[in-house]
N, C-alpha and C positions, 0 to 999 in steps of 0.2 A: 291184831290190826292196829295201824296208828291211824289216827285220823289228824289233819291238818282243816281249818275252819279258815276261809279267808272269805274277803267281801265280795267279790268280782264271779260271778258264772266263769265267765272265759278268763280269767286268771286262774280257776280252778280248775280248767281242763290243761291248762298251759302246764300247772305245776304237775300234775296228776301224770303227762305224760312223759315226765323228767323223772318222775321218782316209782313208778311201775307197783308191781305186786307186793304186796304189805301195806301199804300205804292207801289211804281214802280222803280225797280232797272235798270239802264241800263247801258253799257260796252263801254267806250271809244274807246277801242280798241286800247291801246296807245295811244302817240301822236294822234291829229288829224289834227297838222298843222308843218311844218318844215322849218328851212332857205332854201330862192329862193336860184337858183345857176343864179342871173341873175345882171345887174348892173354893175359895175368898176371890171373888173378882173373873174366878175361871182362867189363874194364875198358873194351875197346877205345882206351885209351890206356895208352900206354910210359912208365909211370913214370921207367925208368933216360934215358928221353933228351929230358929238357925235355919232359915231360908232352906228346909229340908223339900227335895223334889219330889212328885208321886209322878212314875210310868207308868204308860203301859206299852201290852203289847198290839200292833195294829194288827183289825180284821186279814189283811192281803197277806200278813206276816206269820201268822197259826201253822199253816201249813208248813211253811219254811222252819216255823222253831219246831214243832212233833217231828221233823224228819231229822232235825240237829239232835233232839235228845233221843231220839233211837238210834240214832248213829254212836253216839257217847255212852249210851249203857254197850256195847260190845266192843269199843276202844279200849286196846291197852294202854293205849297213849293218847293225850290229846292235843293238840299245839294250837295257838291261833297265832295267827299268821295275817292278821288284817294290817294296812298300809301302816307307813312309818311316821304318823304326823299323828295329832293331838285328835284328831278327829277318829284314825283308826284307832287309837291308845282305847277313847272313849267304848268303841266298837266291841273290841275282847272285853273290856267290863263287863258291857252289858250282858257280851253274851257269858261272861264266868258265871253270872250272878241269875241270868235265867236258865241255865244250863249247870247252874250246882255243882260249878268245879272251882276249884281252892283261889282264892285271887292270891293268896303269898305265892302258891306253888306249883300252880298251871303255866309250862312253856312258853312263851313267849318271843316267836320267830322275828326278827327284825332282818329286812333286805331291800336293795333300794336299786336293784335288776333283777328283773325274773329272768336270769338263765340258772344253768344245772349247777353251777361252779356257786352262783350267789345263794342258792337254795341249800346246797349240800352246808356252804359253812355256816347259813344260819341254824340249819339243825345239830351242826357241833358244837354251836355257842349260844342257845337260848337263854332268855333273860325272864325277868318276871313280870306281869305289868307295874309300867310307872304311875303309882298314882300321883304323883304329884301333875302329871302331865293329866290325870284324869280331870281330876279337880279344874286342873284350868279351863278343860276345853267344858265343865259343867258349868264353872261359873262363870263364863263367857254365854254359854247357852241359857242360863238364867237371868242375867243380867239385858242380855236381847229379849228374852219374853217378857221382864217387869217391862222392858220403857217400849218395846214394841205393841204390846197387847194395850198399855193403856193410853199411850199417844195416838195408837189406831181407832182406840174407842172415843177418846174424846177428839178427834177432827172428822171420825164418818160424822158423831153426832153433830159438830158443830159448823163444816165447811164441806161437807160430804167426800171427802180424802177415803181412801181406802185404805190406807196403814201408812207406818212411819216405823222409823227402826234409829238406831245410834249409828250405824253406818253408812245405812240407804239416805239418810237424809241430807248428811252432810256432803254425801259423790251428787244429790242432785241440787246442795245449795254452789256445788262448784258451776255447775253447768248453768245453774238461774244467773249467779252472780258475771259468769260471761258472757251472758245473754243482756243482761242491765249495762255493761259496759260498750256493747257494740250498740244497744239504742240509744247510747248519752254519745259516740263519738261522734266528736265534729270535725270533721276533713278540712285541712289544712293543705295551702296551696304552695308548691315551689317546681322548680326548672331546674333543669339539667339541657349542660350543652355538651357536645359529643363532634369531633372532628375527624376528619380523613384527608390524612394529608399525606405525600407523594415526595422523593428523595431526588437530589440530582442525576442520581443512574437508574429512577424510575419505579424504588422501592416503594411501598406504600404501608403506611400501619394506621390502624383505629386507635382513639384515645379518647381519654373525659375527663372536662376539667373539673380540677379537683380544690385548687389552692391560690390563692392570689397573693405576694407577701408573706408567703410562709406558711399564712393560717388557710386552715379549711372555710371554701367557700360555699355562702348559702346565700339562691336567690329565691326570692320569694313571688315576682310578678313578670309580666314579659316584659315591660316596660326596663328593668333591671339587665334582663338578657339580651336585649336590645344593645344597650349601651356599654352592657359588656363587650358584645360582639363588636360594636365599634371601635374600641380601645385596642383589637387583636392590631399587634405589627403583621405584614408580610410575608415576615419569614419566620420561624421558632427552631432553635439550636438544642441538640440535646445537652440536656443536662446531666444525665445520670443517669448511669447502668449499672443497676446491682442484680447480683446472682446468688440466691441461698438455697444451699438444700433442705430441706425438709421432711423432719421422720415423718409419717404417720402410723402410729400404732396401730395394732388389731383389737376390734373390741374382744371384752371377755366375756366365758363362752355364758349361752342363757341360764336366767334365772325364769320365773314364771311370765313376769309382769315382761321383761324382754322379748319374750317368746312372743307373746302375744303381740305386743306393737311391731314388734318386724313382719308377724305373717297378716297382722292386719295391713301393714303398708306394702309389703312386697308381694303377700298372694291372696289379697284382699279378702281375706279370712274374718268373717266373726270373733266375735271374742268365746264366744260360745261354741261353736265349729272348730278351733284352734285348740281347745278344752277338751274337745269330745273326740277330736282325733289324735292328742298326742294319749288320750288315755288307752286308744286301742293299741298304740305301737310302745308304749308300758306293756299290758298285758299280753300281749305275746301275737305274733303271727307266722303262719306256717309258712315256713320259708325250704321248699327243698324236699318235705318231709318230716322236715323238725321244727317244731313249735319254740319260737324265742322271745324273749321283752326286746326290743329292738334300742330302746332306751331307758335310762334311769327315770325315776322316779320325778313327775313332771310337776309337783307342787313343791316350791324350794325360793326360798330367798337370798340364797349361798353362791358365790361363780368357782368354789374351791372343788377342784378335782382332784382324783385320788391318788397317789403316788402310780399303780398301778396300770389306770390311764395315762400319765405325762409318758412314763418309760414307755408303753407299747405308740402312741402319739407320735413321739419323738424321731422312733427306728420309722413309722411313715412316710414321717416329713422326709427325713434323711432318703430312704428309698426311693422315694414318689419324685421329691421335686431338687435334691440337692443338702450337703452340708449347710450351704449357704440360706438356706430359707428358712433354717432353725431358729427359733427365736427363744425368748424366756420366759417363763412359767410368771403366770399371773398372778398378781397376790389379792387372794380373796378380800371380799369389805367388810369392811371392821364396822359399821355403821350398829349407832347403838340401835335399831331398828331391825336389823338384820338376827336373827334366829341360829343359823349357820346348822343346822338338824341333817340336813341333805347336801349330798354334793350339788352340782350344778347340774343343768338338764345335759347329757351326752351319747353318744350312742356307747350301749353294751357293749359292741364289738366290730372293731374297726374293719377286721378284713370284709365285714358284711358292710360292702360301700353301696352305694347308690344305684348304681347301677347293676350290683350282684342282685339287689334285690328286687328290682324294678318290677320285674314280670308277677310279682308275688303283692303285690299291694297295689290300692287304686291310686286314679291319678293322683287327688286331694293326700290319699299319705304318704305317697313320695316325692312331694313337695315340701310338705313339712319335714320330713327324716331328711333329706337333702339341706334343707336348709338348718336344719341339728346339728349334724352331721357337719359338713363346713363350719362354721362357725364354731362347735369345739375346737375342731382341730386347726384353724386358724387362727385360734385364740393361741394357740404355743409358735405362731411362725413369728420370723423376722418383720419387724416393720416396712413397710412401704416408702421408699424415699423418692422424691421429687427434687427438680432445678427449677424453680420459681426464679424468671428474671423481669424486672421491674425496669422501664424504663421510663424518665420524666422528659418532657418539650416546657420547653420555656420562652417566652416572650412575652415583653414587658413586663415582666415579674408575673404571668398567669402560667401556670403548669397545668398540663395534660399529659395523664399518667396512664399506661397500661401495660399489662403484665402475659407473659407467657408461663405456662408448666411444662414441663418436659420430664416422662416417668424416667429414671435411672437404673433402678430396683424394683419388682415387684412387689416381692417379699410377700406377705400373706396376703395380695391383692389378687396375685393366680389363681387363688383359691375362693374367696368371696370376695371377690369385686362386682360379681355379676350381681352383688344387692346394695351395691352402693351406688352413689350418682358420679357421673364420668365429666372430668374437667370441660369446661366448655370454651378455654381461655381462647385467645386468638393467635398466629404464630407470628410469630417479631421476621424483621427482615433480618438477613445473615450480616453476621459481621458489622454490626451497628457498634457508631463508638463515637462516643463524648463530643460534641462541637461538629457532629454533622448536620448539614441543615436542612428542614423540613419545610415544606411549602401547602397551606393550606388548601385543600383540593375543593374542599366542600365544610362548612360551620353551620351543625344544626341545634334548633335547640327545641326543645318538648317539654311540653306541660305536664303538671304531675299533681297528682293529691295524695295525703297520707291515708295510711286503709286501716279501717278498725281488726280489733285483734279479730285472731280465727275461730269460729267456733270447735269448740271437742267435737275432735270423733273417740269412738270405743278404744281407741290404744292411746290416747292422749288423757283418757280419765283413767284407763289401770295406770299409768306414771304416776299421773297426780295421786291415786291413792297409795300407790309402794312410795315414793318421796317424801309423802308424808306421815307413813307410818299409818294407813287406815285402812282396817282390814288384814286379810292376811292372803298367799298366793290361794289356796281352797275360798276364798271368797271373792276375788275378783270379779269372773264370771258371773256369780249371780246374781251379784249388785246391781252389776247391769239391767240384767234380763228382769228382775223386778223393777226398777226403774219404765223399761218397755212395758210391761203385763199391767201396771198402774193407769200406764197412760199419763204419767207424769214429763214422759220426752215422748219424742218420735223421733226417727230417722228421715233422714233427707239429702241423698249425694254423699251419703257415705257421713256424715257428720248429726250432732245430736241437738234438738233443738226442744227447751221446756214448754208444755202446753199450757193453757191458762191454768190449770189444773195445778200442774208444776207447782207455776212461779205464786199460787195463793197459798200453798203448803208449804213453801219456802217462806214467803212472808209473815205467816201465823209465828212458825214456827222461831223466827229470828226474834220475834217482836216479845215471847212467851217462854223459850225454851234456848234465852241468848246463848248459855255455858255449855249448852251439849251440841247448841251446832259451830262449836269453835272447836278447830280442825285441831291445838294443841291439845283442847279434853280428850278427843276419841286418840287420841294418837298416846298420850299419858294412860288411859286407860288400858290400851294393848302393852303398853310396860306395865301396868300393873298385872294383868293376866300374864305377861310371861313371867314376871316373878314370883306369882303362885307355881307355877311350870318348875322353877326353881326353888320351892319353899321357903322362897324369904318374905312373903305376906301371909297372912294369916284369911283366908276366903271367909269367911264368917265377920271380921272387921269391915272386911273389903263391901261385901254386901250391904251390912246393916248402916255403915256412911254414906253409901248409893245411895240406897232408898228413901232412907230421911230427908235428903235433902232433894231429891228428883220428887220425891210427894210432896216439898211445899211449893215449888214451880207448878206441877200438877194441881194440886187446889185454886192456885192463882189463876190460873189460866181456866178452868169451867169455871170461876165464878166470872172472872170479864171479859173472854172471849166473846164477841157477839157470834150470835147464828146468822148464817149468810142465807135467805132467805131466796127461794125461787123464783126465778122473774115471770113473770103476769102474760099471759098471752091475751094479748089486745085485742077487746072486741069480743072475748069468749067467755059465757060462763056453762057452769057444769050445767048438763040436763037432770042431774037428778036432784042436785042440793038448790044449785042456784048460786055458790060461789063461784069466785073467778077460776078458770082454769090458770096452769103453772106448769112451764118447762119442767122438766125433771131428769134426773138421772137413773139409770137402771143396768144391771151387769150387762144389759147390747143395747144400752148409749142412751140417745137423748130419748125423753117421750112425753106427750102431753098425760096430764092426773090434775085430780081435783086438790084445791088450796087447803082441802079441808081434811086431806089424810091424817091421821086412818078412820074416821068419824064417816067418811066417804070414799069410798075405795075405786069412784070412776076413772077410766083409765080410757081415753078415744082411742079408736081402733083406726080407724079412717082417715090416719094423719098425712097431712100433706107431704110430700118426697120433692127430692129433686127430680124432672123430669128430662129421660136427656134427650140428645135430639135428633134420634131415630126409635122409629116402632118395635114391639118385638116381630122377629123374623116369625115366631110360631105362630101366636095368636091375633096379631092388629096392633094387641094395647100396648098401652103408653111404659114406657120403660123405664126402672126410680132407682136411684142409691139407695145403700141398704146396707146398714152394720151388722155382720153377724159373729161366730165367735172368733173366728181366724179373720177380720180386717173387711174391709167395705167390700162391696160386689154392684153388682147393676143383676134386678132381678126385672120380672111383669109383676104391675100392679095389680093383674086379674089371679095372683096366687091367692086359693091354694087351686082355684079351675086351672091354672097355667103357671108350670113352675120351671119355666124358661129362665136362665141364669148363665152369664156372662162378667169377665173382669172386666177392670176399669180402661183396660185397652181393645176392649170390643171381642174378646176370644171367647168362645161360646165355654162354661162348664157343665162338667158332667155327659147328660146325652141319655138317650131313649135306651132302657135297661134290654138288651139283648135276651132271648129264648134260651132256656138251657139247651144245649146239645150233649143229647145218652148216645154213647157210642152201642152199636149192637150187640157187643159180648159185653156190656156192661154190667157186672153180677148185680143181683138184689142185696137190697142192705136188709144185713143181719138184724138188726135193732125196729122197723118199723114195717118192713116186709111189704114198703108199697112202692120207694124209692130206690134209686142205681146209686154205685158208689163209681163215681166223678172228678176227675182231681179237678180241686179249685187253688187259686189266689188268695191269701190273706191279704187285708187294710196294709199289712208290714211289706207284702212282698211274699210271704213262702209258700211254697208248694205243696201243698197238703189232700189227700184223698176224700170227701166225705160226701153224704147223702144228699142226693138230688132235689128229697123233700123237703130241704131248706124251706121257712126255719120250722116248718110242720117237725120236723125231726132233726136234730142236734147230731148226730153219729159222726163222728169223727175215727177215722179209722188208723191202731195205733202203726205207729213206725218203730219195728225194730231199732234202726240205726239212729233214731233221731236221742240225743241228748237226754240227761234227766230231767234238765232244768225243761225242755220242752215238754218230755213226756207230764209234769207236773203241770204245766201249765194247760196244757188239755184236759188234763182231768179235771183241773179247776174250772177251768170251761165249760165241760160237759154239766156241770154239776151246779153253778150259776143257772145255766140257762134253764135245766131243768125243776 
């Protein structure tokens, strides 16, 4: 028997049923080991010996590795097979190394689409692990726990921050720093004027003026536009009619950080949602009967496709829409930034279009494969060409300009135009020519003020981090999503705004820790990890010049960072010590405690809410905001006698727990011999059989057809609760 180890459950049913008898696929399930939090500082790495790392393996993870090593004592073969980045490189290590197989000489599958065709030639051509690609992604992962665990420890202590990282900090000094620029703008006033004017046979065009004497015109008050508008002649004669075409190109096809701002702006997608669903149509879905990766490999900073895709692309294009809409192959970014490890994100297989597959995936993932989809194969069409004609009115030396488009060629706009925005020009009158004369019908003019830049949303901070080298595409998403769980942003209309919280862990951090939150260190740092990736640093130098120098900023900073101190609740003091009471912080939010912690550990129960302004529907009382682990709620202040609970738009949650209902032939359960076996609902959604006597009795009854990775997790279950 071979066995293949990959990371993914449903990657490993995908491959499992490409490759049939002899073979046994099984599912890492991630990581299966991670740095201790234990040792000097609770570092989990030994500074004094070559920054050496201690792992282990997690509690949740035991079961996962005893079924990996039983599986590999009866393998004849063993391959791992975990994804194609630095991340999964890390992956097979670990498992080589808790799993006691040769790291020179253990197989090493590399494939960047799970179909049958990409699986069979990785098993013709396996490789060994790289370690040089190990090492980088450890001393990336070390290098984040020295300055993450001790920048966390010294701002909980000092400004009560919840952690700090080389990367998180810098995505949320981008966000503070355009948050400080929209509170300094000061709006600036000017005018525009805009006419409509009418032809001797009746034509009519809009225009705005633009130029006075040649030069571009700026008015700044009305009083300006005013006496502009007085100087207008009567009549205004054309001046100028020019006609150009215009290409426009097709973008090239996605990379990560792409993928993600287009479905955030076209199908208003998470950064996190966008993540999580191009991963399931990576690992395979059944389409037909047969299980396929529907796309490449979606973590890639590369737009280079593979010869193999252009050729089959190409006979597409030529089939689908015409010779004529062929276009030319993109030449991938040379950017020293850029990786190039992965093709670009594309679909596996063309004939499976959009619509082949439709009936077979949810809405949310044929939207995203649709929009994949397109956008490869658009990336090889002919450009889009336009007739842009410009026409100027002149009088008294002021010109009023404006313009038409007129599409000529589609070219790969047939194809994805429907995610672009569509000309909005105006249409010119026909047959318009030099020295005809135009009569003003109507001269308006409108007030204007300049507007502060825009705040980030989610797909304007993955740019900012791929542009400038911070981070990598496996980290986009969760820069973010930590960023949110800090409570260092929030969202609001779709865009990202720093909370006070934020912008004082930005501020500390500038004023203490200037050289690591400048965007050229973290971005120099990621070239220095890739060139571990390519062994031309030495990680052990690399490290020991970090640290020396990130611990005399560290010493700096706990010896004169002040401690921010609790604000004082006015009028209160504690009933047991006698000191003032003090706002505080706690993992669900604000709360009054004694000044005198931990010497005093009161903590008021009775604290005032917001009250809103209606009763509860159940019990009378008064009804309060209320933070709990998933975001604020509106509960009764008479909980826990009344635990009436409603959102912030008055929609009642939860509800009075329903009677179970035993159906009459419902058998006694085996296990407790006092309850019926019932199918019930999982928190998840799945449908599962078990005992009525919940949770008096645990019995969960097994499923033949259900998975192993289920069957395993039941048992885990049974076996927790009992």
């Amino acid at each position: 028997m071979k066995l293949i180890i990959v990371e993914s459950p449903h990657k490993s049913e995908t491959i499992g049923k490409f490759l049939g008898k002899g073979y046994k696929v099984l599912a890492s399930k991630g990581h299966i080991r991670d740095l201790a939090s234990t040792g000097k500082m609770g570092l989990g790495v030994n500074i004094d010996d070559d920054f050496k790392p201690t792992y282990f393996i997690s509690a949740d993870k035991e079961s996962t590795v005893k079924e990996l090593k039983s599986a590999v004592s009866k393998a004849d073969t063993v391959y791992l097979a975990t994804d194609p980045d630095r991340e999964g490189e890390a992956i097979s290590w670990h498992l080589a190394i808790v799993l006691g197989l040769d790291v020179e000489t253990t197989p090493r599958l590399e494939f960047h689409e799970i179909t049958k065709s990409a699986i069979n030639k990785a098993l013709a051509n396996p490789r060994t692990i790289d370690m040089n690609l190990v090492e980088s992604q450890e001393t990336r992962r070390i290098i984040d726990r020295l300055m993450g665990y001790r920048l966390s420890y010294l701002l909980q202590k000092k400004i009560k921050s919840r952690s700090a990282g080389r990367v998180q900090s810098v995505v949320l000094k981008f966000i503070v720093d355009r948050e400080n620029e929209i509170q300094a703008f000061i709006p600036v006033e000017y005018w525009t004027i805009k006419g409509k004017f009418i032809s001797e046979d009746g034509q009519s065009l809009e225009a705005e003026l633009t130029s006075h004497l040649g030069k571009n015109i700026t008015i700044n008050n009305e009083k300006e536009a005013l006496d502009i508008i007085a100087s207008f002649p009567k009549e205004f004669s054309v001046k100028n009619v020019k006609s150009v075409t215009v290409k426009k190109e097709p973008k090239p096809p996605f990379i990560t950080s792409t993928l993600q701002q287009e479905a955030f702006s076209h199908l208003h997608f998470t950064i996190k949602k966008t993540a999580t669903i191009a991963q399931r149509l990576y690992e395979g879905e059944d389409i037909n009967g047969t299980v396929t990766g529907l796309i490449t490999y979606m973590r890639t900073d590369s737009t280079r496709l593979s010869n193999e895709f252009i050729a089959s692309a190409k006979e597409h294009i030529v089939n689908t829409y015409g010779e004529e809409y062929l276009g030319h192959v993109h030449t991938a970014n040379s950017s020293k930034n850029i990786q190039d490890a992965h093709e670009a994100i594309r679909p596996t297989d063309l004939s499976l279009t959009p619509e082949t597959v439709k009936e077979y995936l949810t809405a949310d993932e044929l939207k995203l494969y649709t929009l994949i989809y397109d956008r490869a194969v658009a990336s090889l069409m002919a450009p889009k060409q336009d007739s842009v004609t410009t026409v100027t009115l002149d009088g008294n030396d002021y010109d009023f300009t404006c313009s038409s488009t007129k599409t000529v060629f589609q070219g790969y706009h047939i194809l994805y135009g429907q995610y672009e925005e569509k000309d909005t020009t105006s249409k010119l009158p026909k047959n318009i020519e030099i020295g005809d004369v135009y009569t003003p019908e109507s001269i308006d003019k409108e007030q204007h003020f300049t507007k502060p830049p825009q705040r980030y949303n989610e797909g304007k901070v993955v740019k900012l981090m791929q542009e400038n080298g911070i981070g990598r595409p496996s980290t986009y998403s969760a820069t973010i999503t930590t960023l949110l769980d800090r409570d260092y942003v929030e969202t609001k209309k779709g865009v990202l705004i720093p909370t006070e919280q934020g912008k004082l862990t930005v501020d500390r951090l500038n004023e203490y820790f200037t050289k690591y939150m400048d965007v050229s260190y973290t971005a120099g740092m990621e070239n220095n990890l890739d060139s571990i990736a390519d062994g031309a640093i030495d990680r052990v130098k690399l490290l020991s010049g970090f640290w020396e120098e990130f611990q005399k900023y560290f010493e700096s900073a706990e010896k004169d960072m002040e401690k921010v101190q609790p604000k004082i609740v006015e009028g209160k003091v504690c009933p047991v010590c006698g000191k003032p009471l003090v706002y505080r912080k706690g993992r669900y939010g604000e709360f009054i405690g004694c000044s005198d912690y931990p010497s005093c550990t009161y903590i008021e129960k009775d604290q005032p809410d917001i009250i809103m302004d209606h009763p509860c529907p159940k019990c009378g009382g008064n009804l309060v905001r209320r933070k709990g682990r998933k975001g604020e709620f509106v509960g009764c202040a008479n909980y826990p006698k009344c635990n009436y609970m409603e959102d912030l738009e008055g929609n009642p949650l939860g509800g009075e727990k329903q009677p179970v209902v035993i159906p009459e032939d419902a058998p006694i359960c085996p296990e407790c011999g006092v309850g019926h076996l019932i199918e019930k609902t999982s928190r998840y959604g799945r449908k599962f059989v078990g005992c009525s006597n919940y949770p008096a009795c645990h019995y969960i009854q097994k499923d033949e057809n259900a998975s192993e990775e289920k069957k395993t997790y039941r048992k885990t279950f049974r076996s927790k609760k009992k």
